[in-house]
C-alpha positions as CSV (number, residue, x, y, z in Angstrom):
1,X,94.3,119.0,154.5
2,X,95.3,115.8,153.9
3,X,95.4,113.2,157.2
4,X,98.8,112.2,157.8
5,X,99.8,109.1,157.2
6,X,102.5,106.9,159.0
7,X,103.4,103.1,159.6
8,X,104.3,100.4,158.1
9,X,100.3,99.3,156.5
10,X,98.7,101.2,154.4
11,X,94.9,102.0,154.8
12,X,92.0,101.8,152.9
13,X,90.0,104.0,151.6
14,X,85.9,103.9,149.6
15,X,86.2,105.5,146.6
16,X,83.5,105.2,143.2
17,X,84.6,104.5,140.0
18,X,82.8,102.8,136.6
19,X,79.8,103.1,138.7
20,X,80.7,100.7,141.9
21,X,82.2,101.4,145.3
22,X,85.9,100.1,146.0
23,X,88.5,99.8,148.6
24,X,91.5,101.4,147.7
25,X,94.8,101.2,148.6
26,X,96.5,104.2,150.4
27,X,100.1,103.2,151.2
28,X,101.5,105.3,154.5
29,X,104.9,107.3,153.1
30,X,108.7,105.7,152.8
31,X,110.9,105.0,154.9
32,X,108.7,102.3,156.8
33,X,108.4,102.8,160.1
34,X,109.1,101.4,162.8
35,X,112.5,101.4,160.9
36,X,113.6,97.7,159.3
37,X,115.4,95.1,160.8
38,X,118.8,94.9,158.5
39,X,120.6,92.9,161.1
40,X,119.0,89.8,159.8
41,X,119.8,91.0,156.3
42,X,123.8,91.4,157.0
43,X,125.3,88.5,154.9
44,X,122.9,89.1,152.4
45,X,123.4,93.1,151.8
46,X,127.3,92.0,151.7
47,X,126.8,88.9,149.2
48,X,124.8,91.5,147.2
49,X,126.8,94.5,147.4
50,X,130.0,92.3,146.1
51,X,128.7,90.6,143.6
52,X,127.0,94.1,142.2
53,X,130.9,95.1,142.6
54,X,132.3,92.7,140.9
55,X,129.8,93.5,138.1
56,X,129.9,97.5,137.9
57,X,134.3,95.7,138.1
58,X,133.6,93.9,134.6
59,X,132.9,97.2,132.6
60,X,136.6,97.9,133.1
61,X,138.0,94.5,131.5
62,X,135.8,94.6,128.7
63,X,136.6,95.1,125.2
64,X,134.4,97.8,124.4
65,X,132.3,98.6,127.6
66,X,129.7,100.4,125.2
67,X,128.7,97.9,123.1
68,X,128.5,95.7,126.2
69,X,126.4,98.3,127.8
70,X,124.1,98.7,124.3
71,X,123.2,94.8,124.2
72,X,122.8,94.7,127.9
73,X,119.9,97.3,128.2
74,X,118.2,95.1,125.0
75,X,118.3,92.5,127.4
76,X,116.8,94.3,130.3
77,X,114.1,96.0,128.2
78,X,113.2,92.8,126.5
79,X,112.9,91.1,130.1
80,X,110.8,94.2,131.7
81,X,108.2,93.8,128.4
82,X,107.9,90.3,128.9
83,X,106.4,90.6,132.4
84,X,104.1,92.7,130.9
85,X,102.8,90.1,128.4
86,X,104.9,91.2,125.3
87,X,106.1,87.9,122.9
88,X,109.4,89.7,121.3
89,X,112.4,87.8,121.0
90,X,116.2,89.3,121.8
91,X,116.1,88.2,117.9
92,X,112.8,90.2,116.6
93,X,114.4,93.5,118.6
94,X,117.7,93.2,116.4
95,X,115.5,92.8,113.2
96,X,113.3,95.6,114.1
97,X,116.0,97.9,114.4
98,X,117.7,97.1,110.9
99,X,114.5,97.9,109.4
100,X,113.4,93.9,109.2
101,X,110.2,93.1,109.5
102,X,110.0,91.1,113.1
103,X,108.3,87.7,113.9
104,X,106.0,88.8,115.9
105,X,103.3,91.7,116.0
106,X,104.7,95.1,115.5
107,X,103.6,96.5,119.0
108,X,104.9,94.1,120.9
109,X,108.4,95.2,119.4
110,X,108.2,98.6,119.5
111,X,107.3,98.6,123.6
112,X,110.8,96.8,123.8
113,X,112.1,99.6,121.7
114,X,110.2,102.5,123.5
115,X,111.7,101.2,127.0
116,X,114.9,101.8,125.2
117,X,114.5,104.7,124.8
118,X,112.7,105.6,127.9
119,X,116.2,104.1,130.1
120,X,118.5,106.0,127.8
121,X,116.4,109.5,128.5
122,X,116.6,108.7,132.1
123,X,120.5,107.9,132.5
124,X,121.3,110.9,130.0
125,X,119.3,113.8,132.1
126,X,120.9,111.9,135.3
127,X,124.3,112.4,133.7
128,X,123.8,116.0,132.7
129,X,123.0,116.4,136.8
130,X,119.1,116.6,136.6
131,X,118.0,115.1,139.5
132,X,115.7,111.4,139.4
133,X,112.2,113.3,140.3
134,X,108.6,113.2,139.5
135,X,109.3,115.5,136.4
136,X,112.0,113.2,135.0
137,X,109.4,110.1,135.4
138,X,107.0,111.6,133.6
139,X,109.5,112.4,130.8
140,X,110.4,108.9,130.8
141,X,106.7,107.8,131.0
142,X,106.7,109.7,127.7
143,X,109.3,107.7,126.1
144,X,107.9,104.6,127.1
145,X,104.4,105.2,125.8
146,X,105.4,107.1,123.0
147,X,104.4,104.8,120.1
148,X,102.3,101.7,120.0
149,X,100.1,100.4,122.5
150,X,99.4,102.3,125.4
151,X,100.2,105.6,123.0
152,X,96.6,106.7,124.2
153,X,96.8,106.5,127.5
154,X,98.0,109.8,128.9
155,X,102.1,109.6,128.1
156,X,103.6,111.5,130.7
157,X,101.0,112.3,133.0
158,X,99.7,110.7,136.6
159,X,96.4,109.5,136.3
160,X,93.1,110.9,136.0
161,X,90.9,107.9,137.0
162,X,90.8,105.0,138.8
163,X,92.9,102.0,137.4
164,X,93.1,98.3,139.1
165,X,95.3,95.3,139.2
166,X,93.7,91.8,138.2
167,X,89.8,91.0,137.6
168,X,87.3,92.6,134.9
169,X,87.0,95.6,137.1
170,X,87.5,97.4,140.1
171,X,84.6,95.4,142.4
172,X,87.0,92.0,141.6
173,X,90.2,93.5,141.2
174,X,93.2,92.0,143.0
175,X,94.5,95.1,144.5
176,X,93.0,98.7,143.7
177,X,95.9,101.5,144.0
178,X,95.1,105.0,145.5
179,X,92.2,107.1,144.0
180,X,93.1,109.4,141.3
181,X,93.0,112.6,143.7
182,X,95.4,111.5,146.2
183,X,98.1,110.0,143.4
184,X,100.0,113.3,143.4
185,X,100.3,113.1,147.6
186,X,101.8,109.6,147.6
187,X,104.5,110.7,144.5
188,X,105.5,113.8,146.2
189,X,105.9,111.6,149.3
190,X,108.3,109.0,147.0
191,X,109.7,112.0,145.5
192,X,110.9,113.2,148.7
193,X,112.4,109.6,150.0
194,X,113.9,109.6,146.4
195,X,116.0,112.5,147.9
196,X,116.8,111.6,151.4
197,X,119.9,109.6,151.1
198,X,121.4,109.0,154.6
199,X,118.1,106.7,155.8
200,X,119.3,103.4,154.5
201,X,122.0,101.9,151.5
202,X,121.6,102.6,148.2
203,X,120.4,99.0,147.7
204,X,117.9,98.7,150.1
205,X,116.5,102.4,149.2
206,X,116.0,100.7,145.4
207,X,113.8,97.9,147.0
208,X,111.8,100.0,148.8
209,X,111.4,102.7,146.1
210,X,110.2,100.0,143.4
211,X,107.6,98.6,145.5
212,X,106.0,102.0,146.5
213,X,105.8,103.0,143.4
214,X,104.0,100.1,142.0
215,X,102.0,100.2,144.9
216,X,101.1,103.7,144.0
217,X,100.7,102.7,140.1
218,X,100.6,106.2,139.3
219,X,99.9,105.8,135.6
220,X,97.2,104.1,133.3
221,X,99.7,101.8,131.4
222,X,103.4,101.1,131.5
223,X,103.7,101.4,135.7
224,X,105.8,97.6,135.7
225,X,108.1,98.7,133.2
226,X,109.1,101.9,135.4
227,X,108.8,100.8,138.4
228,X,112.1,98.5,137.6
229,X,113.7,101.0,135.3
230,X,113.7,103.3,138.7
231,X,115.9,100.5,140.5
232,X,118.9,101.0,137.6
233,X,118.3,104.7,137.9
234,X,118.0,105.0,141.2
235,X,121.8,102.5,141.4
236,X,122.9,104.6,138.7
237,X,122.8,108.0,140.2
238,X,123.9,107.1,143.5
239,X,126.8,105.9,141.8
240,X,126.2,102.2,143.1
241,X,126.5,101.0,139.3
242,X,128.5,102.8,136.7
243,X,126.8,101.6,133.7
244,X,123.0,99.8,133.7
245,X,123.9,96.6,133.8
246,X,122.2,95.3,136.6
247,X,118.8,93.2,134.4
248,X,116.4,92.5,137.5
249,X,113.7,91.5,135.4
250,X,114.9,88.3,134.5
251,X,114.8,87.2,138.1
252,X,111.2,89.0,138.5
253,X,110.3,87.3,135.9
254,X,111.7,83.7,137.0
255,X,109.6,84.1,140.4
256,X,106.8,86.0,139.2
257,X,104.2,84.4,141.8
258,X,106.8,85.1,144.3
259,X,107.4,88.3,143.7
260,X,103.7,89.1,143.6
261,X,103.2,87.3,146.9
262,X,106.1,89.9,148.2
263,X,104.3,92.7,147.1
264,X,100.5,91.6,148.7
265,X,103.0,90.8,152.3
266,X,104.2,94.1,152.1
267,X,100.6,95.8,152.2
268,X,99.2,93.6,154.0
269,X,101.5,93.2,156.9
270,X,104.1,95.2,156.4
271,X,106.6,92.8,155.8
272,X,109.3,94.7,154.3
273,X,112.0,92.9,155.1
274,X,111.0,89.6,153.8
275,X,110.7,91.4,149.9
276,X,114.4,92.5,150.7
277,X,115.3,89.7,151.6
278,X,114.3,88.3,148.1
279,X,115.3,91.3,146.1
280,X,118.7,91.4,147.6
281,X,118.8,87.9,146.6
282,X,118.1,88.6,143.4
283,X,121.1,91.1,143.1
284,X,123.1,88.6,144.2
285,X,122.1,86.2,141.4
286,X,121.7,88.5,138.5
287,X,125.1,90.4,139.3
288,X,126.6,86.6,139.6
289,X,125.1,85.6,136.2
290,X,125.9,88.8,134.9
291,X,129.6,88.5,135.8
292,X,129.8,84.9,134.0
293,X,128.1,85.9,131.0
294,X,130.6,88.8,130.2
295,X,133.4,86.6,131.0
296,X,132.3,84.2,128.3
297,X,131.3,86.9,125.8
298,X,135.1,87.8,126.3
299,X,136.3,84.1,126.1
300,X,134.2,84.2,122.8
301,X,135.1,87.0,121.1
302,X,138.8,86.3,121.9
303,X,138.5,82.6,120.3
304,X,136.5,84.3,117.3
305,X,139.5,86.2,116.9
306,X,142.2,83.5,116.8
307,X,140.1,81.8,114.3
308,X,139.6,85.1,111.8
309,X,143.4,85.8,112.0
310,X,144.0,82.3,110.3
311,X,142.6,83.9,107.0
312,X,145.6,85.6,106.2
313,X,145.1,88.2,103.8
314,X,140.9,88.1,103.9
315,X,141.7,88.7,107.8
316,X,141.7,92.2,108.2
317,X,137.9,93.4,107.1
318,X,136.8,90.1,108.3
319,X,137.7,91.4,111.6
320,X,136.2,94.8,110.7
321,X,133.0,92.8,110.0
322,X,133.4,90.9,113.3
323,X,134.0,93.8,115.4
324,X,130.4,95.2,114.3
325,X,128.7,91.6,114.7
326,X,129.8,92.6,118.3
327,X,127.9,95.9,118.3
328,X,124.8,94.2,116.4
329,X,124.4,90.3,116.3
330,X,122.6,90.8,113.5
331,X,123.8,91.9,110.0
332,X,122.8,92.5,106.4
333,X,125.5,93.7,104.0
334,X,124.4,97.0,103.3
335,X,124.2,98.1,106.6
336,X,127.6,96.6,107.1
337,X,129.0,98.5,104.3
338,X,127.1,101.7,105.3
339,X,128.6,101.5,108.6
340,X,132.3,100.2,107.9
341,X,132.8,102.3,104.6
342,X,133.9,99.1,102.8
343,X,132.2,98.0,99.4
344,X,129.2,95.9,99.3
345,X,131.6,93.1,97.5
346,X,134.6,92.6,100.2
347,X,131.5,92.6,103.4
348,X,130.3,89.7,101.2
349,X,133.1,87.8,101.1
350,X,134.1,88.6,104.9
351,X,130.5,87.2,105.8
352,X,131.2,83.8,103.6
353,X,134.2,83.3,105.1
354,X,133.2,83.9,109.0
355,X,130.0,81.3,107.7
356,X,132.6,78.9,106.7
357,X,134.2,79.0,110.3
358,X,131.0,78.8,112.1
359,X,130.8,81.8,113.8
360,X,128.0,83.1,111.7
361,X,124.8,81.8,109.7
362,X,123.1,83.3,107.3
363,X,119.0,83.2,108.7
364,X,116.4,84.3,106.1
365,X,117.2,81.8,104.0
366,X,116.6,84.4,101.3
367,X,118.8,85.9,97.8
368,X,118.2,89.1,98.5
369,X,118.0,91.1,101.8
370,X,120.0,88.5,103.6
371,X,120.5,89.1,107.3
372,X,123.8,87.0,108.7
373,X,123.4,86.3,112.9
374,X,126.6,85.9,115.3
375,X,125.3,83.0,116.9
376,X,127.4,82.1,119.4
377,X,127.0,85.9,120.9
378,X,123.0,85.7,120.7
379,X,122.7,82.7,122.5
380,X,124.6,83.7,125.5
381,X,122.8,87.0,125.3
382,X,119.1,84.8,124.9
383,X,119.7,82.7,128.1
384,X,116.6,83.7,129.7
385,X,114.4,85.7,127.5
386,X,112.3,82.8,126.6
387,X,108.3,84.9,125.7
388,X,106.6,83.9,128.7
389,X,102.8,81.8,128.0
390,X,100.3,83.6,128.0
């Protein structure tokens, strides 16, 4: 029987793997105890829960909340990959799924694409009523390592063997999660906390989920990528957030070494409070620049608009044309016409005339197989999705 486990530090733990002895991690079970200081944290869980309101509030005043929604989860899976090392651009993603053959290497899109996939599983079993559990991470495990790198390493199923953070190997690792054989205790302890809802806020329940479960690392590849996704899950089905909007990863990924130094302070000493402090701040600020970038998206589109109107007679499948440059930034004319049910012909001429009033350029440079971007859009959409340096 297993020895319980309680606190707020973890213990360690010899176990042998690739032929050496290690200390591993085994983190004591959520919620931390003794239970967290949050008066310190007041003004901060306010600031955050607003702004996140004011956010989840935007989906209301859009245009079209979906196609909002659709580029907003690009964003966030773009973001999430780029921790993890990937070099896609907002711009490669687009291309890639027009059929276009990216900039960059093929896998690197197509983990962008799998996370897709993997947060659009998650929030449509949560919205049929299945309950966020260790079957529905595995499912989305499966998405997310579906195709392309990481295809081989076990999709959908806790680990087997010993992995480790940092270093060559386990003996000079940074941090070595729990051994294989006790993987399936510490999830079924998450699991249960993942179901106990009258502990703490929504919020704070996020924070502290996300960091167990990378703490845990209970899979051979992909554990950063879904250890965020739970946080949008977790705010989705609590019905904190309406839609996924909430992109964390670009403010894990502004203060990486920060948010890595977090995580260390949280095994080590069980500081838990100072990594909410700093995840709560990062609500704040994403929901903040989340809020100002819809409201210029709208500002945009309206001005777009206005100028389209002006073309009298060529205005009405110009604005066809513009309404699906909303939905995809990037367009060729076939796949407009496909899409709109208007001839090959008139998409051409709508895309010359929305060239000649700047709001879009065509960017392959090519006769045939020309793709036409909404520029304007894309760049408020890019602010922050710079590849990291390897």
């Amino acid at each position: 029987m297993a020895q319980k486990r309680s606190g707020r530090v973890g213990s360690y733990i010899a176990t042998t793997t690739s032929g050496e002895t290690v200390r591993a991690y085994l983190p004591p079970p959520l919620p931390p105890s003794p239970p967290l200081d949050l008066a310190r944290l007041l003004t901060l869980i306010e600031r955050a829960n607003q702004a996140l309101g004011r956010l989840d509030g935007m989906t209301a005043i859009l245009p079209s909340t979906r196609l909002f929604v659709f580029m907003y989860v690009r964003k966030e899976a773009l973001l999430s990959s780029q921790i993890e090392g990937t070099q896609s651009s907002l711009s490669d993603l687009l291309l890639f799924e027009n059929q276009e053959v990216p900039l960059v290497p093929i896998d690197d899109v197509q983990e962008v694409s799998n996370y897709i996939a993997a947060m659009n599983h998650g929030l449509k079993r949560l919205a049929g009523g299945f309950p966020l559990s260790l079957r529905l991470i595995k499912e989305m495990h499966q998405e997310l390592l579906s195709k392309g790198r990481g295809s081989s390493k076990q999709p959908g199923e806790f680990r087997r063997t010993q992995n480790w953070i940092g270093g060559t190997r386990p003996g000079n690792a940074a941090f070595v999660p729990p051994p294989p054989e006790r993987v399936m205790e510490c999830m079924g302890d998450l699991e249960r906390f993942l179901h106990e809802r009258t502990t703490y806020p929504a919020l704070i329940r996020a924070a502290l989920a996300h960091v167990q479960f990378e703490t845990i690392h209970p899979f051979l590849d992909g554990n950063g990528r879904l250890g965020r996704l739970l946080i949008t899950l977790m705010l989705c089905e609590e019905g904190t957030l309406k839609e996924p909007i909430l992109y964390l990863s670009l403010y894990f990924k502004t203060h990486r070494a920060r948010y890595y130094e977090l995580l260390h302070q949280v095994r080590q000493k069980g500081d838990w409070e100072a990594w909410l402090e700093f995840f709560l701040e990062g609500v704040a600020e994403t929901s903040e620049q989340g809020v100002a970038s819809a409201r210029r998206l709208i500002e945009l589109f309206d001005r777009d608009t206005e100028k389209i109107s002006t073309l009298r007679r060529a205005a009405a499948s110009a604005l066809r044309v513009h309404s699906e440059l909303q939905k995809a930034p990037l367009l060729s004319v076939p796949v407009a016409a496909k899409k709109l049910g208007i001839s090959q012909p008139t998409i051409q001429k709508s895309l010359d005339h929305l060239v000649k009033l700047g709001i879009v350029r065509e960017v392959t440079g090519k006769r045939r197989h020309r793709i036409y971007q909404y520029t304007s859009y894309l760049k408020i959409l890019d602010e922050g999705t710079e590849p990291l340096r390897r």
